[in-house]
N, C-alpha and C positions, 0 to 999 in steps of 0.2 A: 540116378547118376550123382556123385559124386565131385564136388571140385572142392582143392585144396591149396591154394596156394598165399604166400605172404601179401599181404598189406602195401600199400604205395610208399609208408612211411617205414618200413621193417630196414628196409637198405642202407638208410641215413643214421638211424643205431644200431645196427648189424655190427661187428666183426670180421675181418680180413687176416684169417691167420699166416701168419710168412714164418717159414724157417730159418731156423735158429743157421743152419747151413748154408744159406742164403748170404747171411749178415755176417758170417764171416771168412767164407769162401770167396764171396764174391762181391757183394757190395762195397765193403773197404776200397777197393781197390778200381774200381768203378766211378767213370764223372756221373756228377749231380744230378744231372737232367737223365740221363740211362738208368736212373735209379728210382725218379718221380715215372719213366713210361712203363718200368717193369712192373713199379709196384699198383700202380692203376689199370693196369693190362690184371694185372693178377684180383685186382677188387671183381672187376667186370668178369672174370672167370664165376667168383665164387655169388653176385649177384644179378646174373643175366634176369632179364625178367620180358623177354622178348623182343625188348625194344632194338635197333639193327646200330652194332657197336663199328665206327669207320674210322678211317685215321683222321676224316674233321673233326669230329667227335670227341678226340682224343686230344690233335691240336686246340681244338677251344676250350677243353678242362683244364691241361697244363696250362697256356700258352705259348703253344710253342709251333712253328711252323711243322706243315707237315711232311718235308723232308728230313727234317730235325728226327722224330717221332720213326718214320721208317730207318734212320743211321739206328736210332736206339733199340728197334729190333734183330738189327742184321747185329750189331753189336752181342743182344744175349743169346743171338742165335748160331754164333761162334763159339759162344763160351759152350753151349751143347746142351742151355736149359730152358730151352725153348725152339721151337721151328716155327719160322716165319716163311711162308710163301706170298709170292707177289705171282698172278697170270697175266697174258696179254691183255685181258679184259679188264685190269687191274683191280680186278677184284682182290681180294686180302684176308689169307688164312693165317690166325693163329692160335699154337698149340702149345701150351705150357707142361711141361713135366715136373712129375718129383723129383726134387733134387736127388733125395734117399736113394728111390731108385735108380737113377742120373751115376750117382757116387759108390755106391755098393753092389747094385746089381748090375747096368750094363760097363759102369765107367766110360768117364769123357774119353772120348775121341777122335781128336781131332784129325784124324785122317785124310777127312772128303778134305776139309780143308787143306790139310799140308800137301795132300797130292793135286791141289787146284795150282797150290804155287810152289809145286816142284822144281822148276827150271829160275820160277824165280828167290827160291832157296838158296839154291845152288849157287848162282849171281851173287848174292847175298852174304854168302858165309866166305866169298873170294875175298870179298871188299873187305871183313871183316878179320879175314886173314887166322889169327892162332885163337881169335876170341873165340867164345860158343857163345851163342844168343840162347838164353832160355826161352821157353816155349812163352813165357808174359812178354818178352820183349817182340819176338814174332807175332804174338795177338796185335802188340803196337805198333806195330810197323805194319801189317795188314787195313787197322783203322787208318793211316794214311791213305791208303787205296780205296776202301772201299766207305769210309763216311768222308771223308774231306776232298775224293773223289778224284785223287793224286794218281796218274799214269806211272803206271809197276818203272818204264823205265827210265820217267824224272825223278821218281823217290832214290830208285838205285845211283843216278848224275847226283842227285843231292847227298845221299850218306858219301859217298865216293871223295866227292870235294869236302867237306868237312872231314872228314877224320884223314883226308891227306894234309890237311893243315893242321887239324888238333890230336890226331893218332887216334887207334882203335880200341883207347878207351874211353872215346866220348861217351859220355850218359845220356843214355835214350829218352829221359827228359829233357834237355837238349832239342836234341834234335826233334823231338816233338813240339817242339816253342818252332823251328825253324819251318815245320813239315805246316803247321798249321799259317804260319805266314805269308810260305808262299801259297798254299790255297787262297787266302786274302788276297795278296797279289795279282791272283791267274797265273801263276805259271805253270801249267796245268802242258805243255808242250816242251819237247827235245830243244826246238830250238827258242825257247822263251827261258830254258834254263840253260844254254849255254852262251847265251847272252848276259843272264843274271850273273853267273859264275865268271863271265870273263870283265866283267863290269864291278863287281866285287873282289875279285880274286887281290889286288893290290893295295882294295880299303883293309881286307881282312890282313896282312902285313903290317901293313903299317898301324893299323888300329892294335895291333900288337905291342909295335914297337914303343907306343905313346903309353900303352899301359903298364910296360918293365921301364921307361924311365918315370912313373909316378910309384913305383916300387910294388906293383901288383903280378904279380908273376902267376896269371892264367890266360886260359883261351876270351875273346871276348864275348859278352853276351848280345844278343841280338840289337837289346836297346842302345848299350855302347856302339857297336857297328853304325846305326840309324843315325847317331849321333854324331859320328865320326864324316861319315856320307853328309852330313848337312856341313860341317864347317867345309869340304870339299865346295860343297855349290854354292858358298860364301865369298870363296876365292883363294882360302888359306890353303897355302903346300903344306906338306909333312913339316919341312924346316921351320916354318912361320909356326906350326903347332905345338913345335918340340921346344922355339923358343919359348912361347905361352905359357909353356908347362914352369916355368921360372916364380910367376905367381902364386903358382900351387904351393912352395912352400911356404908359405905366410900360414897353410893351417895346417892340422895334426893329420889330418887323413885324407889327403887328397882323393876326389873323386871327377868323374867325366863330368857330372852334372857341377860342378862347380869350375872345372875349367870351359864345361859351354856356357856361363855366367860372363869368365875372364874373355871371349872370344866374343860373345854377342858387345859386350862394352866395345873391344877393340873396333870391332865392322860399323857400329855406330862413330865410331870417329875416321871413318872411312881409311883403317891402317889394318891391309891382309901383306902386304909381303914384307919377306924375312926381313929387310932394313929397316921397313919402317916400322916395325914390331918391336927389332932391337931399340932403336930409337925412341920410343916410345915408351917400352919398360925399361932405358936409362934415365929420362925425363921424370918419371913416376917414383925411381927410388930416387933420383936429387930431391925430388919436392917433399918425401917421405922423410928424408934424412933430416931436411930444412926444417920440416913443420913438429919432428919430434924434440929440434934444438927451440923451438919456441916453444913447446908442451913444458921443455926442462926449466926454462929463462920464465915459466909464468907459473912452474909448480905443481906442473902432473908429475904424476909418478906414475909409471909400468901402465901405459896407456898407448894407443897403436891407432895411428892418425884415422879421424870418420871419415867417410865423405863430404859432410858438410864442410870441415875444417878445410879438407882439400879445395873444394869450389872456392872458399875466401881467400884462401891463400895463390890461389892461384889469379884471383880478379885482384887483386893488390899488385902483381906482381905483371902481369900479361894486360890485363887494364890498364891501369892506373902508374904502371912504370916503377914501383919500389923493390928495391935491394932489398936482401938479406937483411943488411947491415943496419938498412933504416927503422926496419920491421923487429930489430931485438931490439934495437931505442927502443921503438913503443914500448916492447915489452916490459924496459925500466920504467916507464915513466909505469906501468896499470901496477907492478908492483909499491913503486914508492907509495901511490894513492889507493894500494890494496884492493884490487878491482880487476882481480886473474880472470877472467873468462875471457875468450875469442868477441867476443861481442863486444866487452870494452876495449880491448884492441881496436878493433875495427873504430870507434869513436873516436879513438885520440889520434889514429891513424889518418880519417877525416878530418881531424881537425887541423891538422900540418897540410894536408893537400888541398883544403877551403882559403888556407894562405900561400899556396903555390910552392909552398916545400913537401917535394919530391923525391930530393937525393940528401946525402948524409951534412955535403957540402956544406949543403944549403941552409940545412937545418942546424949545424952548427954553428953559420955562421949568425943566423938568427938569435940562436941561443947567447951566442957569442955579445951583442948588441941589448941582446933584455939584460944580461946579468951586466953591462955598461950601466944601463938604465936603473938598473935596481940599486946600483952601486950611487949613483947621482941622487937618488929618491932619498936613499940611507943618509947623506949626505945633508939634506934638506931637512930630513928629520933633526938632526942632530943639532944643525943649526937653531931650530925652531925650540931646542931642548929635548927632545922626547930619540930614547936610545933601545930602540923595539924592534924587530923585525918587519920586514916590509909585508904588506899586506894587498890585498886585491882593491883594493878600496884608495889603497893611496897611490898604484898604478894607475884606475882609472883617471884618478883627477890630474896625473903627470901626465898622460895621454891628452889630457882635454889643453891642457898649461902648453905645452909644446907642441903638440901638432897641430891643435886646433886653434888655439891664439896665438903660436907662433912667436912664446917667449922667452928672450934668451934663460942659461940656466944662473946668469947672477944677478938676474933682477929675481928668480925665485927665490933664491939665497936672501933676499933684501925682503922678497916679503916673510920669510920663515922667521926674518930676526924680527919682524913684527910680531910676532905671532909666539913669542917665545909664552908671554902673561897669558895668553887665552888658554879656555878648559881644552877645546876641541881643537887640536891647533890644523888639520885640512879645511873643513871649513871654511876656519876665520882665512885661512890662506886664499881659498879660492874666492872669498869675498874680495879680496883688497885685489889679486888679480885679476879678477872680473872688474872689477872699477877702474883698474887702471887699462884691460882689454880695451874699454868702450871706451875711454878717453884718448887713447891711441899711446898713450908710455910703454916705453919698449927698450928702455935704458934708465940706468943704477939713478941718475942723476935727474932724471925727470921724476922718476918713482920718490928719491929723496923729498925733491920738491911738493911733491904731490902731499906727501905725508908730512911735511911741516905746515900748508894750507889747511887738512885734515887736523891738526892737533890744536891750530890757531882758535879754529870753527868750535871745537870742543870746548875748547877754555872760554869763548865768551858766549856757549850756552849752557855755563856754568860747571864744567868740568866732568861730564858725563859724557862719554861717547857714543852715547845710544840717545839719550833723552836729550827733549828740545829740537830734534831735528824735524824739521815738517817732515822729511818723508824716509823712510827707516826700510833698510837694506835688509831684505831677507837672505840670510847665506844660504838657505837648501835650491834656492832659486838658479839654475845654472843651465847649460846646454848638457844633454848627458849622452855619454858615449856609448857606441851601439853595441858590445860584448857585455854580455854578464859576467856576474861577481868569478865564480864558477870558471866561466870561460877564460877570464883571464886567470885566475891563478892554475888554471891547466895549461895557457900560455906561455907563463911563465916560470914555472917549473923547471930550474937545470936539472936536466936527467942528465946529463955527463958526470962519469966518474970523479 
């Protein structure tokens, strides 16, 4: 006797020939998965080697469950290239045919089929009205029923309601995005879709309406509707939405996904209805308008407010209590000292509110008082000989002179004219003030006094004013005031016109 058969290993380099008619009859057009059960139903054809071929078998080589696997036979067993039997014992026959023969000698016919859903044909071509469905479109609309497992008459409620709101030339891809979602769903019953349908029917309107005025002129697609239905369980009306849509044009192409951007912000600030929506995008373009008049005051060009820029401008303004009007100052002064960014704003702008000016008044009036003061200092210079511009340096010791010693401004005058022969003439000033500080003189004529006892002492220790004295005045020696150099000349800075 005789035995003849391949090798354990022969099947795993074997060959699996598929028709040329296969791949372009049928496959194209064909999902992904009905395409990996065909063509593995078709290996297992040409490689049986007795082992008992099942749909676990099948489901753990793909992976794919095994009612996945049985959709995928009843599917090419419509197409007429194949018969798949299921028995009550569920047991599971299948029979693969030549295409060849399939196509030239018997030709497809779909017959058994069309006459299984004759009545619901018929139903069918009503709803559809002057359209014809081609026989591909009938295949699609049968996988509704028989793999997604849709009842013949919720598919018929479901095309019915759609193409009375988008007419009878919806595209059956379409509606196959819709057939497949309510199987996701379950709505799988009459009255689970006419619940859906009456529950939808005025999203599908209005999700209309939102979409011709963002300038889109079609039916919506599934995702927009889901989207539309979520700002609904938000809180937002139509009107609150259509105000929204006001946003949108700030970009080139409006879209849903960018106005549920503008909607999730608004719900976050707890503003769904129409008033406080309009109120709210009036607020958003005053503070747009404001923050692009300080982009201009600090030197952007064609630039369109951040967010960040917002949040600052709006904590200056809602915090902190400042105007407009205050907040372009800043803007002069970051220009005078060349320092355009929002972050040096923000600095100088602290530094007016760390001295309690808040409003313009205030700050003018402030202003008003240094440029007094700067004018007194000038004054004192001049006295002293020296015809310069005032500097941070001769502020702070006019600070320490007056506020903190508490001396009039013509006994300074008296000590400048001292001070006219010295190199450094602040210094030598703040020396002779300081001496007269601790001694308590505080007028023209005791400071005289003072300085004719001082010239005396000089002349009989020999005409030096430094040498011979047992104990020798250090002028850097002084109390010193709590702003730096920096701080004060940002202080003092008239930023008025």
């Amino acid at each position: 006797m005789i035995s003849c058969k391949f090798s354990e290993n022969f099947q795993i380099f074997d060959i699996t020939p598929v028709e040329n008619l296969f791949i372009h009859e049928f496959m194209l057009k064909a999902p992904g998965d009905f395409v990996k059960v065909y063509l593995y139903g078709l290996m297992q054809c040409y490689q049986q080697q007795g082992s008992e071929i099942t749909i676990e078998s099948f489901s753990h080589a793909l992976g794919m469950d095994g009612q996945a696997i049985e959709n995928a036979f009843h599917y090419w067993g419509r197409q007429g290239i194949l018969c798949f039997n299921k028995g009550t014992d569920n047991k599971i026959h299948i029979e693969y045919y030549n295409i060849k023969d399939v196509l030239y000698n018997k030709g497809l016919n779909n017959d058994k089929t069309m006459y299984k859903y004759k009545d619901f044909n018929q139903n069918l071509q009503q709803i559809f009205d002057t359209r014809l469905l081609t026989p591909q479109e009938y295949l699609r609309i049968y996988d509704w029923i028989e793999v997604l497992n849709l009842p013949m008459e919720v598919v018929l409620m479901m095309i019915q309601f759609y193409i009375s709101r988008m007419g009878n030339k919806v595209h059956i891809n379409y509606l196959d995005k819709v057939a497949a979602g309510w199987a996701k769903d379950g709505i799988d019953t009459l009255q689970k879709a006419e619940e859906y349908i009456k529950s939808n029917d005025s999203c599908f309107k209005e999700t209309i309406a939102v979409l011709k005025y963002l300038g889109i002129h079609r039916s919506p697609s599934q995702a927009e509707l889901d989207l539309y239905k979520k700002w609904k369980s938000w809180g937002f009306s139509l009107d609150s939405i259509m105000l929204a849509c006001r946003e949108t044009t700030k970009v080139q192409s409006p879209t849903f996904a960018y106005l549920d951007k503008i909607l999730a912000n608004m719900r976050s600030r707890d503003v769904t209805t129409p008033q406080e929506v309009r109120q709210h995008l009036d607020y958003k373009d005053d503070i747009y308008t404001q923050i692009k008049d300080v982009y201009y005051q600090l030197g952007y060009k064609n630039t369109s407010p951040v967010p960040a820029h917002l949040n600052m401008y709006q904590e200056w303004t809602n915090r902190y209590g400042l105007s407009h009007e205050m907040i372009l100052l800043g803007c002069e002064q970051c220009v005078r000292k060349r320092a355009t960014t929002f972050e040096n704003l923000e600095d100088v702008l602290k530094q007016w509110m760390d001295l309690g000016l808040t409003s313009v008044s205030e700050l003018k009036s402030y202003l008003s008082r240094q440029k007094a003061i700067d004018n007194e200092i000038k004054a004192v210079l001049e006295r002293a000989g020296e015809s310069r511009p005032v500097e941070a340096r001769d502020r702070k010791a006019y600070l320490q002179w007056t506020e903190n010693w508490k001396m009039p401004f013509e006994v300074i005058l008296l000590a400048a004219e001292y001070s006219v022969l010295s190199k450094d003439k602040i210094p030598y000033m703040n020396s002779i003030l300081n001496n007269w500080h601790n001694k308590g003189i505080d007028n023209i004529k005791a400071g005289k006094e003072e300085r004719e006892r001082h010239l005396k002492a000089v002349e009989l220790l020999g005409g030096d004013s430094g040498k011979g004295l047992k104990k020798k005045l250090d002028f850097t020696q002084f109390p010193q005031h709590t702003y730096t150099d920096e701080e004060i000349e940002s202080l003092y800075e008239n930023i008025e016109k």
